[in-house]
DRENTIFI-373831 format. One record per residue (C-alpha): residue number from 1; z negated, y, x; residue in three letters. Coordinates in Angstrom, 3 decimals, padded with zeros to 6 digits. Example, Ala and Ser with C-alpha at 12.3 -4.5 7.8 and 13.67 -1.06 7.14 Angstrom:
BEGIN
k:pz:py:px:r
1:-007.800:-004.500:012.300:Ala
2:-007.140:-001.060:013.670:Ser
//
This chain:
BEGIN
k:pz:py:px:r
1:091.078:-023.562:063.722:Unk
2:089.317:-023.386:060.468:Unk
3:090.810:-021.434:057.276:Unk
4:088.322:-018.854:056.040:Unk
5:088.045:-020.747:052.438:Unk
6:087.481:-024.539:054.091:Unk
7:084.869:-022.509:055.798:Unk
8:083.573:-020.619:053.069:Unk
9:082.925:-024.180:051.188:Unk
10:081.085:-025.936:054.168:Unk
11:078.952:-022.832:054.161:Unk
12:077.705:-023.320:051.024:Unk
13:077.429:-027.054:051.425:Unk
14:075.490:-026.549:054.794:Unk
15:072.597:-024.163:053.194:Unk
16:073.004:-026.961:049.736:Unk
17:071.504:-029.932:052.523:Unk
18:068.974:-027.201:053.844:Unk
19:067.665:-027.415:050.103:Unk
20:068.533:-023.695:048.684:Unk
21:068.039:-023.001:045.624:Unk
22:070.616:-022.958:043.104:Unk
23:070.522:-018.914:042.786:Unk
24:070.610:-018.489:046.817:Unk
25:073.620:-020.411:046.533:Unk
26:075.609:-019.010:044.273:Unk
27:074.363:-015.208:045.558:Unk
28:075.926:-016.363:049.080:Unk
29:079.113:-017.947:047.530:Unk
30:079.861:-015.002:045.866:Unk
31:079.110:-012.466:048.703:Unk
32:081.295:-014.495:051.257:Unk
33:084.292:-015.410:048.313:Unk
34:084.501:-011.246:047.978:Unk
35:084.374:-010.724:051.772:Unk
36:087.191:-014.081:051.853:Unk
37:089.269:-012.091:049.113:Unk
38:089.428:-008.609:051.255:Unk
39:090.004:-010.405:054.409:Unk
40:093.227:-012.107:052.488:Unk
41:094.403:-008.999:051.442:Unk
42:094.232:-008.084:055.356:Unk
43:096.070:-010.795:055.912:Unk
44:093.459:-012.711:057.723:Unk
45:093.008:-015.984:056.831:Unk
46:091.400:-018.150:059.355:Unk
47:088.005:-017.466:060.655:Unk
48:088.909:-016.547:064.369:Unk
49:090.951:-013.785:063.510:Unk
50:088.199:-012.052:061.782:Unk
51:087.565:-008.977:064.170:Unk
52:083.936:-006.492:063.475:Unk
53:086.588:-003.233:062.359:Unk
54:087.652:-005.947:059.348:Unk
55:083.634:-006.671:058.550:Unk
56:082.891:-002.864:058.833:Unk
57:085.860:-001.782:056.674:Unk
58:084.627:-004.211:053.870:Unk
59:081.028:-002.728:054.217:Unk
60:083.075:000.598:054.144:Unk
61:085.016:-000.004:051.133:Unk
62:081.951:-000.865:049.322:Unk
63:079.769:001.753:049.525:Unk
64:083.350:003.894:048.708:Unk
65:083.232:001.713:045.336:Unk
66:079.744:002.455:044.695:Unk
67:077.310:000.139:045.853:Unk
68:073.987:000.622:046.609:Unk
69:073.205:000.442:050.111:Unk
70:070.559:-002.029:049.049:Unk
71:073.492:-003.974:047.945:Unk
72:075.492:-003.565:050.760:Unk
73:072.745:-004.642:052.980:Unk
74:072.665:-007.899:051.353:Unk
75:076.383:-008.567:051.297:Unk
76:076.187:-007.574:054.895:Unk
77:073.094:-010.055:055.471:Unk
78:075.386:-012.866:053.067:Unk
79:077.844:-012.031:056.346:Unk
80:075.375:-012.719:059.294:Unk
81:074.356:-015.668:058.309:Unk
82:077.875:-016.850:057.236:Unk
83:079.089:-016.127:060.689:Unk
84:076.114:-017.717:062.413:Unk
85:076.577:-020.576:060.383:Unk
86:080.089:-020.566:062.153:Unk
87:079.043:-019.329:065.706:Unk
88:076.664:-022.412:065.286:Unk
89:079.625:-025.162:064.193:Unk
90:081.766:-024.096:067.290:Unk
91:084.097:-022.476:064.676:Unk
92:083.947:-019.138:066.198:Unk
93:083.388:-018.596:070.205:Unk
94:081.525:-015.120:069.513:Unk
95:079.455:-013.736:066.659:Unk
96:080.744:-010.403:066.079:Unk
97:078.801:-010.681:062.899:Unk
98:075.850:-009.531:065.565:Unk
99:077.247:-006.078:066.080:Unk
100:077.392:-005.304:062.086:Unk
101:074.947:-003.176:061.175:Unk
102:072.973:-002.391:057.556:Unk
103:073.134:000.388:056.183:Unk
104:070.128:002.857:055.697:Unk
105:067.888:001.695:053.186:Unk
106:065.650:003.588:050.932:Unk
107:062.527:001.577:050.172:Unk
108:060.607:002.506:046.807:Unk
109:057.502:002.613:046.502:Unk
110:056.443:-000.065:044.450:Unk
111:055.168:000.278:040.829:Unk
112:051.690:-000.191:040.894:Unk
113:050.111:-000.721:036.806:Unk
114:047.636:001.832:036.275:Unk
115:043.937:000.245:034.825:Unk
116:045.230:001.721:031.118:Unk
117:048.326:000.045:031.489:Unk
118:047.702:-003.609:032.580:Unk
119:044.850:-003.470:029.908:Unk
120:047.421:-002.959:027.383:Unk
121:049.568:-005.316:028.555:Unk
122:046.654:-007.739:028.414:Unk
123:045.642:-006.859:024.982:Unk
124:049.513:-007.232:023.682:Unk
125:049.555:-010.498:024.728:Unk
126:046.141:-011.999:023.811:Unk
127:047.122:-013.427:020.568:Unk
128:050.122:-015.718:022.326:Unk
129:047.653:-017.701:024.982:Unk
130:050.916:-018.753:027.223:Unk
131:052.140:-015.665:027.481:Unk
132:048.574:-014.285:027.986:Unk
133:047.784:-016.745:030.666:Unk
134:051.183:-016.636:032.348:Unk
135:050.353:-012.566:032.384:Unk
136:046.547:-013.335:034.252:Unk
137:048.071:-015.536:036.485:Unk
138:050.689:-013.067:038.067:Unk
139:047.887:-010.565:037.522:Unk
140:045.170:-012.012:039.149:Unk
141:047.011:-014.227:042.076:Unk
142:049.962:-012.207:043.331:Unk
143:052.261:-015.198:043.065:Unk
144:055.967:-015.289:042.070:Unk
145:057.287:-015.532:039.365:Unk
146:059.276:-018.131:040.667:Unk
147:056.398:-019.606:042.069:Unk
148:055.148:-019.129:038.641:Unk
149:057.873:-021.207:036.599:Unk
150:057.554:-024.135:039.574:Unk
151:053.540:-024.235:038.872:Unk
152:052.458:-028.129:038.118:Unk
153:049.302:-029.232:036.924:Unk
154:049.043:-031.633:040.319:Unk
155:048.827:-028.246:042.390:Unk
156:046.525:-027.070:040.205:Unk
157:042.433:-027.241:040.606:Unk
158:040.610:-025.222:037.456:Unk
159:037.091:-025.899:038.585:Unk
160:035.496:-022.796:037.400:Unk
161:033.576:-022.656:040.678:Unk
162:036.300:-023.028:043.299:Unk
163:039.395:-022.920:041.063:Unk
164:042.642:-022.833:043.078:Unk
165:046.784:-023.327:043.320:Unk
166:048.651:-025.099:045.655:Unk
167:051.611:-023.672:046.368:Unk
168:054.479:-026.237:048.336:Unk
169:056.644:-025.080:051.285:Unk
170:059.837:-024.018:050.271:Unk
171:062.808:-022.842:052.270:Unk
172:061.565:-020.671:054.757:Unk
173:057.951:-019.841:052.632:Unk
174:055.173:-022.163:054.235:Unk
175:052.834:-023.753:051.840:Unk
176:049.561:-021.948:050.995:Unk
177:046.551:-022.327:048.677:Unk
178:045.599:-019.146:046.722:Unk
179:042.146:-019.248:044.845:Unk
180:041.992:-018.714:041.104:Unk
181:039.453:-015.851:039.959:Unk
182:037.501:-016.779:036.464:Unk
183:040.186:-014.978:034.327:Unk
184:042.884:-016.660:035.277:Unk
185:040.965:-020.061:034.925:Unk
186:039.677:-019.049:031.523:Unk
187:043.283:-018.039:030.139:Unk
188:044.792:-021.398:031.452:Unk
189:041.817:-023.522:030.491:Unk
190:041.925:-021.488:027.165:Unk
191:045.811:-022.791:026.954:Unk
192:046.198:-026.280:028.067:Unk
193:042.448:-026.662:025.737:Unk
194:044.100:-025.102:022.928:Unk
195:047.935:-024.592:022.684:Unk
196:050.000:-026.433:025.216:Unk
197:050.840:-029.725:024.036:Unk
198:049.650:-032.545:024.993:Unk
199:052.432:-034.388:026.694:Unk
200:052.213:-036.650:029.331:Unk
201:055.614:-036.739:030.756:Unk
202:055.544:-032.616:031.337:Unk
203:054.530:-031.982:034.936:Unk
204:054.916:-027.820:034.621:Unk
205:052.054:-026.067:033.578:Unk
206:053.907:-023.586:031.311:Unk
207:055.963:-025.481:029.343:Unk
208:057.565:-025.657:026.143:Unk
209:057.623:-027.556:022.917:Unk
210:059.204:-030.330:023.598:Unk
211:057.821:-030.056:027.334:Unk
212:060.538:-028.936:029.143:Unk
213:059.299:-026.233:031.902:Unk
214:060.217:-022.429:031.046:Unk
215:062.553:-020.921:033.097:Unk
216:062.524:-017.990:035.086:Unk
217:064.558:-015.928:032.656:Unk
218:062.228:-017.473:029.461:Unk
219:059.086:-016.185:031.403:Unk
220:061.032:-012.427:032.789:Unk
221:062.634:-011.623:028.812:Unk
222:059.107:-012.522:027.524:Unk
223:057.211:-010.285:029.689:Unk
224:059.356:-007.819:029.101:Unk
225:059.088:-008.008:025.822:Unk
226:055.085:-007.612:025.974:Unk
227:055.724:-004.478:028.393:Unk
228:057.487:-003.151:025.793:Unk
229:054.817:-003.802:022.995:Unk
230:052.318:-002.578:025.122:Unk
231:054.222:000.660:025.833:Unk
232:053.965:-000.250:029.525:Unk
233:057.618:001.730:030.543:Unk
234:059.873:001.236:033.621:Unk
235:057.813:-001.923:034.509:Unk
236:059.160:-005.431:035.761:Unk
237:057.089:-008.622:035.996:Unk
238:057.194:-008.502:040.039:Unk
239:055.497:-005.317:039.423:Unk
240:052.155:-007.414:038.508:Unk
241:052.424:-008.749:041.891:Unk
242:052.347:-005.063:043.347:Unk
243:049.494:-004.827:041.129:Unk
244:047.405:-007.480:042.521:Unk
245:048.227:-006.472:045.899:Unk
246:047.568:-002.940:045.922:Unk
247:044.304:-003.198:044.031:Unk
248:042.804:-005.836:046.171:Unk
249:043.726:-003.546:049.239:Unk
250:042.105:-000.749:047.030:Unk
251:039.265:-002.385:046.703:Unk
252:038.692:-003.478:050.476:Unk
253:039.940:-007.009:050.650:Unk
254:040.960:-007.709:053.795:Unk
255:044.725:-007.215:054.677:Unk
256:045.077:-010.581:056.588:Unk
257:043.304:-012.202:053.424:Unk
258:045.605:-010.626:050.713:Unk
259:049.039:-011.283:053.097:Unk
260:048.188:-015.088:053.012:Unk
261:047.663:-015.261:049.642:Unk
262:050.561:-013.318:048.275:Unk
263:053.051:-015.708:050.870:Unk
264:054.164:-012.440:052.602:Unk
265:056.020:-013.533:055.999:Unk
266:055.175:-010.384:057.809:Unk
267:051.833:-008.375:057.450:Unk
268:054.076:-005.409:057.622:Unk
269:055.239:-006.233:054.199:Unk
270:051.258:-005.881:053.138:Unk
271:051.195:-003.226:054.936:Unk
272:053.275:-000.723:053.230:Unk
273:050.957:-000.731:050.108:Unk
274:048.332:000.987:051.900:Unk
275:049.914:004.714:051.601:Unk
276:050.324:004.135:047.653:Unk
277:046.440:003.477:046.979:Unk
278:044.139:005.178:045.689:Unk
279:039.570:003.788:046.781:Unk
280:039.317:001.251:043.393:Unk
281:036.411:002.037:041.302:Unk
282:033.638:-001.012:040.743:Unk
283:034.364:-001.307:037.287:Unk
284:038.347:-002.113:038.201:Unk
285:037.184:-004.471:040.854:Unk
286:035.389:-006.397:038.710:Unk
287:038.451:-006.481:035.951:Unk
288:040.733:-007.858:038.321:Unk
289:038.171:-010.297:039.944:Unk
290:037.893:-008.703:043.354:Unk
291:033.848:-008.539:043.117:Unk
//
């Protein structure tokens, strides 16, 4: 028998050798080290006493404290695959963990950038060519911005006839290929030809100074920061990627096409754009390269 905090650590361990990354790791740590703490103060402390009324009174005592059920759905998904990750190491002989059940979940619709309001956001940024390019990129290829900080210039083709990104497989994301449109290869060509420095040992496309690739959080605050010049309100930088999405559906790119390229896992997830747009006139098409 296996105490819940020996288990807890080989959790993490096990999803560290399936190659997580470093913020799905610590996001599952600290899901399972809050469920550990309430199960101690249960008095349950090895993993086969857990019982489904001590997983549903956590859940319980969460939403009593506040959280969102979007929140709770994710601790409660941070407990599924903890106890299948025990279910599956003969730990446990039955996965309760089956029988707990997410909340209700109120999806948002997502926030789509008007025409007036990615061509300010544009226009803020056209003086700063990273920040401009890094903008047409998420604009004009639906990627990450994950996907956006891991970009290398090996995976990346700017032939201004058949420009195009390769995009590795990582965790449970297969690898995929999306095309670059002739804005986004004219704000990167107009980068690496003109501001990005010249430094062989930097692999990342957006990089800085001294070569070292921006992170996630560098890329998000400046963004943000051009949102805010631009007077763009109550916008993220995901919400360019609900941009390109929604437009290209808009404009009558097929649904199959625009689910490859944006790495969705289920078409569904495409899908649910289609009640939040609005028949995309030519002159928008042709701004955000879909003619």
């Amino acid at each position: 028998m296996i105490r819940i905090d020996k288990a807890h650590k080989d959790f993490i361990d096990d999803l560290k050798n399936q190659g997580k990354s470093s913020a799905t790791l610590i996001a599952y740590s600290k899901d399972i080290e809050q469920l550990a703490s309430h199960l101690g103060r249960e008095g349950v402390e090895l993993v086969t006493q857990i019982e489904l009324e001590h997983l549903e009174n956590f859940m319980n005592k969460l939403a009593k404290e506040n959280y969102t059920p979007k929140s709770v759905s994710r601790k409660t998904n941070a407990t599924k695959t903890f106890f299948r990750f025990l279910h599956g190491s003969g730990h446990i002989k039955e996965n309760i963990a089956d029988l707990l059940k997410h909340p209700k979940v109120d999806v948002k619709a997502p926030r789509i950038l008007s025409r007036m309001e990615y061509r300010a956001l544009r226009d803020a940024t056209r003086d700063d060519l990273r920040s401009y390019a890094m903008v047409e990129m998420l604009l004009q290829t639906g990627i990450t911005i994950s996907e956006l900080a891991e970009m290398r210039t090996e995976h990346t083709s700017l032939n201004t006839d058949n420009g195009s990104l390769f995009i590795p497989k990582k965790n449970n994301k297969e690898s995929r290929t999306v095309p670059l449109n002739k804005a986004a290869l004219d704000a990167v060509n107009k980068y690496i030809n003109e501001e990005r420095p010249k430094l062989e040992h930097a692999i990342h496309m957006f990089i800085t100074k001294t070569g070292k690739p921006l992170l996630v959080r560098n890329i998000r605050s400046t963004i943000n920061r051009y949102f805010k010049l631009a007077g763009v309100e109550k916008a993220k930088v995901n919400d360019l990627r609900h941009t390109f999405v929604a437009h290209h559906l808009a404009a009558g790119v097929s649904i199959i096409q625009i689910s490859k390229i944006a790495g969705h896992k289920r078409i569904s997830t495409t899908e649910r754009y289609l009640e939040y747009i609005e028949k995309t006139t030519d002159e928008e098409k042709t701004e955000l390269g879909v003619l």
